[in-house]
N, C-alpha and C positions, 0 to 999 in steps of 0.2 A: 903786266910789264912795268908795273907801278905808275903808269902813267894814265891809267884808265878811272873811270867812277865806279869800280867794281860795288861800290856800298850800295848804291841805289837796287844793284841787279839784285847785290843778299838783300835787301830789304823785303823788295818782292818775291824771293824766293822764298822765305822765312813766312810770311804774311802766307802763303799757298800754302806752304805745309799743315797753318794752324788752321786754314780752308780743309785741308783735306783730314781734321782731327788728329794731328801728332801733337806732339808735345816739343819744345823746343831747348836743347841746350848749345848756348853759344859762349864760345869764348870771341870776345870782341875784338877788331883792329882797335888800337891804343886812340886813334883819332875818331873814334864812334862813342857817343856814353848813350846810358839807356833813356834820357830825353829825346837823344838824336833819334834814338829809334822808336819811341814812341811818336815823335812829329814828321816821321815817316809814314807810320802807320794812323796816320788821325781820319785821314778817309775812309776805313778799312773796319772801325767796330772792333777792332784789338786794343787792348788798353795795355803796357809793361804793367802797371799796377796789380790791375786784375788776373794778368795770367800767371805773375808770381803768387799771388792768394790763394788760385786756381791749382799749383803744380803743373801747372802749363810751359811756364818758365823757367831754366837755370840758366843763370849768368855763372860761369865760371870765370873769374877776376885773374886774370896771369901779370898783369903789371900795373897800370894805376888802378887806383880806388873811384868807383862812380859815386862813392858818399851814399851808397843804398842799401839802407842797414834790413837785413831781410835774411831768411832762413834760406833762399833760393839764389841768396849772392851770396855765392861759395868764393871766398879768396884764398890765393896759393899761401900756405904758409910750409917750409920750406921742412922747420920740425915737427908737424902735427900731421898732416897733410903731402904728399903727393898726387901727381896727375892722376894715377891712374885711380887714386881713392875720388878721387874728382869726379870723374868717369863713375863710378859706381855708385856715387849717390845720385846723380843723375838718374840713372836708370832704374836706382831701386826708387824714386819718389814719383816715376812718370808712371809706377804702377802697371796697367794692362794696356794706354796706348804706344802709342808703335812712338820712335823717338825721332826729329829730326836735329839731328848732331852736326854744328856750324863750328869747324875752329880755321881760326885763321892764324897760320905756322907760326909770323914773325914774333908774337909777342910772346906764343907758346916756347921758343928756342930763348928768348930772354930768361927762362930759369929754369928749361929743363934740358939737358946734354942730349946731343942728335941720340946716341945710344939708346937714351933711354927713350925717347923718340920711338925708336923703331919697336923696341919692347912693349911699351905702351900699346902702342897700334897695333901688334898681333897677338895682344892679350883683349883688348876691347874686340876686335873681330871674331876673335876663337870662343871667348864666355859671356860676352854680351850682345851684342849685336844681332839681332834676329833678321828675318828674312823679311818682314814691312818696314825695318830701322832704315834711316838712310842717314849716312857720316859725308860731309863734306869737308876738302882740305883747301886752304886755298895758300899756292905758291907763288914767289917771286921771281922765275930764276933769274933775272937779273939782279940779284941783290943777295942770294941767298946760296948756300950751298950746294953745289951742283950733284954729288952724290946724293946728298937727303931730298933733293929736288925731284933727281932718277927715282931714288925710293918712293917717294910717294905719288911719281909717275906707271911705276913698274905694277905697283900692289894695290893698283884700282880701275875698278871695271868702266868707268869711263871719264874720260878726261874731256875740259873744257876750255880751251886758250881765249884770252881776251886780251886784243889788242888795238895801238891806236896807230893808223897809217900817215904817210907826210901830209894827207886831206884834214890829219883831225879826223877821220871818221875812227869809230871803234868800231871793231870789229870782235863778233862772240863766232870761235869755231867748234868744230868739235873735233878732237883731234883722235879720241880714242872710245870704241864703244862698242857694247857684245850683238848689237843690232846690226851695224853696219853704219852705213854712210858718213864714213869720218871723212873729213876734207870738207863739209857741208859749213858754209860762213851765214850770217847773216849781221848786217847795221844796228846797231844799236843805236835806235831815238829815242830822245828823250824830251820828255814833257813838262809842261810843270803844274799838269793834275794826275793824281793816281790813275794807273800805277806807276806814273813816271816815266815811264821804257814801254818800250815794245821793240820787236824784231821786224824790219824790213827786209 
């Protein structure tokens, strides 16, 4: 609802995947750079360094520069490059592990048209995407377009709201999911040693 610390949650969520051997491509919130996330992860034995050396890492760059000159920071260049070539090197450099795919919408819609949005995403789903892949989207819809918001509400197997109540507390729901128990909340605490968060 943009008013929440959603970064902390991908932090941890990003750190678990590289726990559970995926590979990582993220396109970043404009207010995250790969320091931030590596002094997220300095408890953790993740290095940003090491896992771009590794192909562990793609930073996909859609609006500013983290100044990180590296084969695994792919920036959008608008005549050379599109998203969905983006997407493809990702997945052809992650090789044989399974991929964990972090984009966060807003900065992605900074230069690429909802349309091509949508095309993207059902081309990454249809030829790339494998069945241990996991894509994550993260939406604003207070700030964002309410169709493309629908859209990337409609075309995913589970959704996750996060929000913050008149207490200040955050609250993580689950709104949509092929398991069941949607309508299930829990508090979002926060620490200030890893992993940060936890659900109460």
């Amino acid at each position: 609802d943009g008013t929440t610390g959603y970064y902390t949650i991908t932090s941890r969520m990003l750190a678990s995947a590289l726990d559970e051997g995926m590979s990582l491509a993220v396109a970043l919130p404009v207010e995250v750079s790969l320091t931030q996330l590596d002094r997220y992860w300095q408890s953790t034995g993740w290095s940003v360094c090491e896992l771009l050396d590794e192909d562990r890492l793609f930073v996909l760059e859609l609006v500013q520069s983290d100044e990180a000159k590296h084969r695994n920071v792919i920036s959008f260049d608008e005549d050379e490059r599109d998203w969905q070539t983006l997407m493809e090197l990702s997945y052809e450099r992650s090789r044989d592990r399974p991929l964990f795919t972090y984009i966060d919408t807003e900065p992605v819609l900074e230069q690429v048209a909802p349309e091509r949005v949508r095309e993207v995403r059902y081309e990454a789903a249809t030829r790339h995407t494998g069945e241990d892949d996991v894509v994550v989207y993260t939406v604003n819809p207070s700030m964002q377009d309410q169709r493309l918001v629908e859209f990337f509400v409609d075309t995913s197997s589970q959704t996750i709201g996060i929000e913050r109540d008149d207490d200040a507390l955050e609250w993580l729901t689950l709104r949509k999911s092929p398991t069941g128990s949607t309508g299930t909340s829990k508090v979002v605490a926060y620490d200030d040693d890893w992993p940060y968060m936890d659900l109460v």
